[in-house]
C-alpha positions, 0 to 999 in steps of 0.5 A: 688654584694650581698650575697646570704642570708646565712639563706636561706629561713628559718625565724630562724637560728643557729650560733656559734659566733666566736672570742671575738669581742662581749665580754662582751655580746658575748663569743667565741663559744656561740650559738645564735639564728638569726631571718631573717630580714633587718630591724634593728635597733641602739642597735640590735645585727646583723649578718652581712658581708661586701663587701670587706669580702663577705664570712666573717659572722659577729656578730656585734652591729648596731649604726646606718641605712643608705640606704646603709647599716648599721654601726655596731661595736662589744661591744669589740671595742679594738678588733673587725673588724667592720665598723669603717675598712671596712665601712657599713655591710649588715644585713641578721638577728638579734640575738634574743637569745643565745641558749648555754651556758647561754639560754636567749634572748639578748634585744637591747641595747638603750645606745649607 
């Protein structure tokens, strides 16, 4: 079953990340900006959640599109819970820029 869009009908929504799973491009409590969409693509960062977590949303790097979802890690791979455990996540936006505490838009990373 599908998760209700946590963005809801807003194009733009802030969150705070949590954790260190996107260290080093990432820290804990870092504010970003998320811009609705599904379509991604490998390098974006993605807010995403799982099947097996539903109510669990994640900030996690996009490797690769499949048709049933996408395959994300987080940048720390030795700490992060990520597809490579509970398989492919659902997209709800990517992040586009980081609001606090370093203001600047986060660019795709192409080298994967």
């Amino acid at each position: 079953m599908a998760r209700v869009d946590p963005l809801g009908w807003l194009p733009w929504r802030r969150v705070r990340v949590r954790g260190l799973s996107m260290a080093p491009t990432l820290a804990d409590a870092d504010v970003v900006l998320v811009r609705r969409t599904k379509a991604v693509r490998p390098g974006d960062i993605a807010l995403v959640c799982w099947p097996a977590r539903p109510a669990q949303l994640s900030v996690k790097r996009v490797l690769r599109v499949a048709g049933d979802g996408a395959f994300v890690v987080g940048d720390n791979l030795v700490g992060s819970t990520d597809s490579r455990d509970l398989g492919p996540a659902q997209v709800f936006g990517v992040v586009r820029w980081r609001l606090w505490p370093r203001p600047g838009r986060l660019r795709r990373t192409v080298s994967l």
